[in-house]
Each structure stands twice: as structure tokens, then as C-alpha cells.
C-alpha positions, 0 to 999 in steps of 0.5 A: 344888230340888236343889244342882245347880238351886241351884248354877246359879242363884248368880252374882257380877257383876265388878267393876270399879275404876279407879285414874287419874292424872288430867290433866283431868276433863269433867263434862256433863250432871246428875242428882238422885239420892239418896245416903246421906252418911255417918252421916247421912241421905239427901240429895238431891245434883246429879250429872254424868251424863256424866264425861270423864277424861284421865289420864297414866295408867288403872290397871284391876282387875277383881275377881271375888268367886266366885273372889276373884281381882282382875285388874290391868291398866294401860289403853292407852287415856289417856282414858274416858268414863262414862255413867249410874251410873259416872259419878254415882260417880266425881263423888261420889268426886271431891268427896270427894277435893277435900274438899268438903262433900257438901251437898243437901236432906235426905229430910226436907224432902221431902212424903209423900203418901198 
């Protein structure tokens, strides 16, 4: 392969982070995913799949790693809803900022089958 096949293929998705000023926060919906919690082992948690956030204020970077450029902008918009992967991530950072204790079951009282 030569460096122009090479180059053409090498990509970098953005980004994106959210600062809010959160007025009210709506949870729906739940999912059993996986996460790794801290130093210690993988956990079995219980997620929102669906977070509805009101804020006074929504503050939006959009980082591009290729060019390592991060664009800021202060949203219109005082309320978002996300979905899916988004969602599972701020209610994890969520229960961080509440100083909560992530709890779930360990990995290892799963049973491994054959």
C-alpha cells in the first residue's frame, strides 16, 4: 500500500463534550451494561437509556483530534435529550458528581460456560 492509499484511509471521529448548568435532569428507561469502576473490576451497573437535561445554560466543545482544534459554543437550545451510549455516560458522570458509590455485581460472579 502506498502513503497515499494509507493516508486516505486514517480518520479521527470528533468529539463531542458538554458542559451544563443543569436545572432539572429526567432519567427513562434502563440498561445493564458493563463498565469498568475505577481500579477495580468490571461491574454490572443499571443505566438510564434515555436522560432528558433542562439547563440555564448548555456549553458545547466539539473536539477534533487531527487537527487538535476544539471548537466552543454556548447552545440556544436550554434543553437536550440523549439516547443510547450518550445518555449511559452522563448518568455515570451524574452519580460521580453526586458522590455516589458506583455499586453493582462483580464480573465474577457471573457463570462461565463452555
Amino acid at each position: 500500500m502506498d502513503i497515499q492509499q494509507y493516508v486516505k484511509k486514517v480518520t479521527a471521529p470528533y468529539k463531542y463534550l458538554y458542559l451544563f448548568v443543569i436545572q432539572f435532569l429526567d432519567e427513562e428507561g434502563t440498561i445493564h451494561r458493563l463498565e469498568n469502576a475505577g481500579k477495580r473490576n468490571r461491574l454490572l451497573v443499571r443505566r438510564s437509556y434515555r436522560v432528558r437535561v433542562v439547563c440555564d445554560r448548555i456549553i458545547k466543545a466539539t473536539v477534533h483530534p487531527l487537527k487538535k482544534e476544539i471548537k466552543v459554543e454556548e447552545l440556544a437550545e436550554r434543553e437536550l435529550v440523549f439516547d443510547g451510549s450518550t445518555a449511559y455516560d452522563i448518568a455515570h458522570e451524574i452519580e460521580h458528581l453526586k458522590k455516589k458509590e458506583i455499586r453493582g455485581e462483580s464480573l465474577w460472579g457471573f457463570k462461565f460456560l463452555k
